[in-house]
LOVO-135899 format. One line per 8 residues: number of its first residue (from 1); their letters; for each residue y, x, z of N, C-alpha, C. Coordinates in steps of 0.1 Angstrom, whole numbers, plus 2048, in hexadecimal, padded with zeros to 3 digits. Atoms other than C-alpha are relative to their C-alpha. Layout:
<rs>
NUM = A = Y/X/Z/Y/X/Z/Y/X/Z; ...
</rs>
This chain:
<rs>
1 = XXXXXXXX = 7F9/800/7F3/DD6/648/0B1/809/7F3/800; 7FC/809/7FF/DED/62C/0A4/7F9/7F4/801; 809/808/802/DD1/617/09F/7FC/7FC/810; 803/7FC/7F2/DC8/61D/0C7/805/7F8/809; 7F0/801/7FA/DE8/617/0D5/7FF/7F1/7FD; 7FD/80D/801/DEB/5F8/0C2/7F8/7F6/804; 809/80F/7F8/DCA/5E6/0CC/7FF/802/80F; 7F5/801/7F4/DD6/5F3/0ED/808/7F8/806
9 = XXXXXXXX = 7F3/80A/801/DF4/5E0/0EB/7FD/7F1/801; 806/80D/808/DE0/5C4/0D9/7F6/7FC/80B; 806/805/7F9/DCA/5C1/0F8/80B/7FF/80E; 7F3/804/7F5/DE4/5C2/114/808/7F4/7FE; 7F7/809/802/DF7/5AD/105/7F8/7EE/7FE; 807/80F/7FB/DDC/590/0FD/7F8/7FF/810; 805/805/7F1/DCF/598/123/80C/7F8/808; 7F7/808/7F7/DF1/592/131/805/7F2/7F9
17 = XXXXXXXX = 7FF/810/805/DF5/570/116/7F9/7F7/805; 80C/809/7FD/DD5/563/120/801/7FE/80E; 7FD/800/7F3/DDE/56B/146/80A/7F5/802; 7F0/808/804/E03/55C/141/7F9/7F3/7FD; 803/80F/801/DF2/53D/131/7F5/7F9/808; 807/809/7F4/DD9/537/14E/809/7FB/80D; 7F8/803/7F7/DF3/539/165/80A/7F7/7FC; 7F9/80B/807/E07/522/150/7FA/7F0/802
25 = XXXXXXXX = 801/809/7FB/DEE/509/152/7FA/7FF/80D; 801/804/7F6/DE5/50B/172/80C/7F7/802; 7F3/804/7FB/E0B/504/178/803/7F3/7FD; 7FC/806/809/E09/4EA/15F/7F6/7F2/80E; 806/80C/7F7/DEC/4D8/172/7FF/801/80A; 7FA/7FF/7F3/DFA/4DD/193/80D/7F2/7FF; 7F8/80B/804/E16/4CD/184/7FD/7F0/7FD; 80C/809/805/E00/4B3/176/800/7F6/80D
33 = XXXXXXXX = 809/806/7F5/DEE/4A8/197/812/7F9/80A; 7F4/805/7FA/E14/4A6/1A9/803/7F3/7FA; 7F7/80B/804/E21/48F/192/7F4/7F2/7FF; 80D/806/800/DFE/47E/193/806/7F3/80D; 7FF/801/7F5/E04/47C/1B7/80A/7F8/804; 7F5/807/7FE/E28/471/1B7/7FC/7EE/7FD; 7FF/80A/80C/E1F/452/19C/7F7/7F8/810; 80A/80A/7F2/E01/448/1BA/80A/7FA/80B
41 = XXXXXXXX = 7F8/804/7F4/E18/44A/1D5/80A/7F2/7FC; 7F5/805/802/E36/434/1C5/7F3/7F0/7FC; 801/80A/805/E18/41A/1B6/7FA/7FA/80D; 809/805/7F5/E08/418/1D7/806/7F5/80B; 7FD/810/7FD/E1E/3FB/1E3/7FE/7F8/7FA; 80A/806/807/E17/3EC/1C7/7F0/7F6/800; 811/804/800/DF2/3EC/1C8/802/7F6/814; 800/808/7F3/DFC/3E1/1F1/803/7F5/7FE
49 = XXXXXXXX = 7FD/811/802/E0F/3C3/1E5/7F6/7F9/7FC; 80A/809/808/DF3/3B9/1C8/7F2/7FF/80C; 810/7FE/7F8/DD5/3BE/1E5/806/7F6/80D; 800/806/7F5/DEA/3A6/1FE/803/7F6/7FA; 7FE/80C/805/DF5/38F/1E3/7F2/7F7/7FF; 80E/805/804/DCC/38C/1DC/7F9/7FA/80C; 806/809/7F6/DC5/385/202/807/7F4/804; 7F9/80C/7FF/DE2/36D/205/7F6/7F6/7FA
57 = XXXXXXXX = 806/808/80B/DD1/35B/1E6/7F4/7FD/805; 80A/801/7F9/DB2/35E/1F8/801/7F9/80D; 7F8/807/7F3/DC2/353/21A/800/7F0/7FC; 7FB/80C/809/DCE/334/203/7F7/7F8/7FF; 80E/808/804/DAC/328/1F7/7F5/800/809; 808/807/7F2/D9D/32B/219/808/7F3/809; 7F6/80D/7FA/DB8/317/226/801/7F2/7FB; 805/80F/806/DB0/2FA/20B/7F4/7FF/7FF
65 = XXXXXXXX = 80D/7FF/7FC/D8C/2FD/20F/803/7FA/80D; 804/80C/7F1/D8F/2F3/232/80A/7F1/805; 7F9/80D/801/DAA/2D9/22F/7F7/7F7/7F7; 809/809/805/D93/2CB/21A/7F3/7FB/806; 80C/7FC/7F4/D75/2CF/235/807/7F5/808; 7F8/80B/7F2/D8F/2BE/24E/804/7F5/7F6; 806/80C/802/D94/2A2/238/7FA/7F8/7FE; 80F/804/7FA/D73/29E/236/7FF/7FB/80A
73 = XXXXXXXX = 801/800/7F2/D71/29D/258/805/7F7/807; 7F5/809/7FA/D8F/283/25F/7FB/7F8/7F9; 80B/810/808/D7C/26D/244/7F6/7FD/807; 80D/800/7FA/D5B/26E/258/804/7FE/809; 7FB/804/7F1/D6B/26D/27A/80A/7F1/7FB; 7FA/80E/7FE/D7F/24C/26E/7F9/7F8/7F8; 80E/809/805/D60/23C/25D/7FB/802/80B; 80B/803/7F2/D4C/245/27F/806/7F7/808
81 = XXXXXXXX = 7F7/80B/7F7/D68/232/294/802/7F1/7FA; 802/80F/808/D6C/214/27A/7F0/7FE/804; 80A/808/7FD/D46/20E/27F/7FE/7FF/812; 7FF/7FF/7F1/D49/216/2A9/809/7F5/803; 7F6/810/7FE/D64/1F6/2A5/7F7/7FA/7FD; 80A/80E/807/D4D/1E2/290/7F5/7FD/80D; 80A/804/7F4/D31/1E8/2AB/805/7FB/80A; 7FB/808/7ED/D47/1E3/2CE/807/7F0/7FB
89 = XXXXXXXX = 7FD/808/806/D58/1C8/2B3/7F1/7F2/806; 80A/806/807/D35/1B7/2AF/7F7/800/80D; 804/801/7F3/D28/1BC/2D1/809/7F5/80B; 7F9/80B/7F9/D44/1AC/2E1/7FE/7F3/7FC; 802/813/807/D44/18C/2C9/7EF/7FF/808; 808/809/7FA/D1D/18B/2D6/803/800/80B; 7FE/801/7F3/D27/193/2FA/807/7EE/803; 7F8/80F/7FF/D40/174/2F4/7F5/7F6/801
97 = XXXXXXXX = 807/80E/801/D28/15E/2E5/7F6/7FE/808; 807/7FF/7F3/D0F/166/302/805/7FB/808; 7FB/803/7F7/D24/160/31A/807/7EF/800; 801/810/804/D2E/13D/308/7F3/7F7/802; 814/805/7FD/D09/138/305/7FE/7FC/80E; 802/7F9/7F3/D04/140/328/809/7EE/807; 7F2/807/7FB/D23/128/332/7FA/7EF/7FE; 802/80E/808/D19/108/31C/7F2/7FD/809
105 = X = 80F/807/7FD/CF6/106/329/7FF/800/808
</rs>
């Protein structure tokens, strides 16, 4: 009878340990996921700063990419104009000397 009693005892008591320690960790990884949660929340300006520093930086190297395009561009547009002198340059001097030509004879 004592024998009975005791694994009795001995099963109640590991049902309600085994109960008690599911419910422990649940509580545990409840807990867990909160502080999880918290840690995301507080890094998530963070990650906002590092994700606007990366498009600035990005912003940056488009921005000398095309200053480099537009000096290009102010090279080539002041080489097309230097040779647009040279020609109305080189046109006029023959216009002149035509017109001397022209004059003398």
């Amino acid at each position: 009878m004592v024998t009975a009693v005791t694994a009795e005892l001995c099963t109640r008591t590991s049902t309600y340990v085994l109960s008690a320690w599911r419910e422990a960790t649940r509580h545990a990884v409840a807990t867990r996921e909160a502080i999880d949660n918290i840690i995301l929340d507080e890094l998530a300006p963070v990650e906002q700063v590092r994700e606007g520093r990366e498009m600035i930086d990005a912003l940056r190297q488009k921005e000398d990419a095309l200053a480099a395009q537009i000096e290009t561009f102010d090279a080539d547009i002041a080489e097309t104009i230097a040779k647009v002198d040279r020609l109305w340059s080189t046109r006029a001097r023959e216009q002149v000397s035509a017109y001397i030509h022209v004059a003398l004879v």
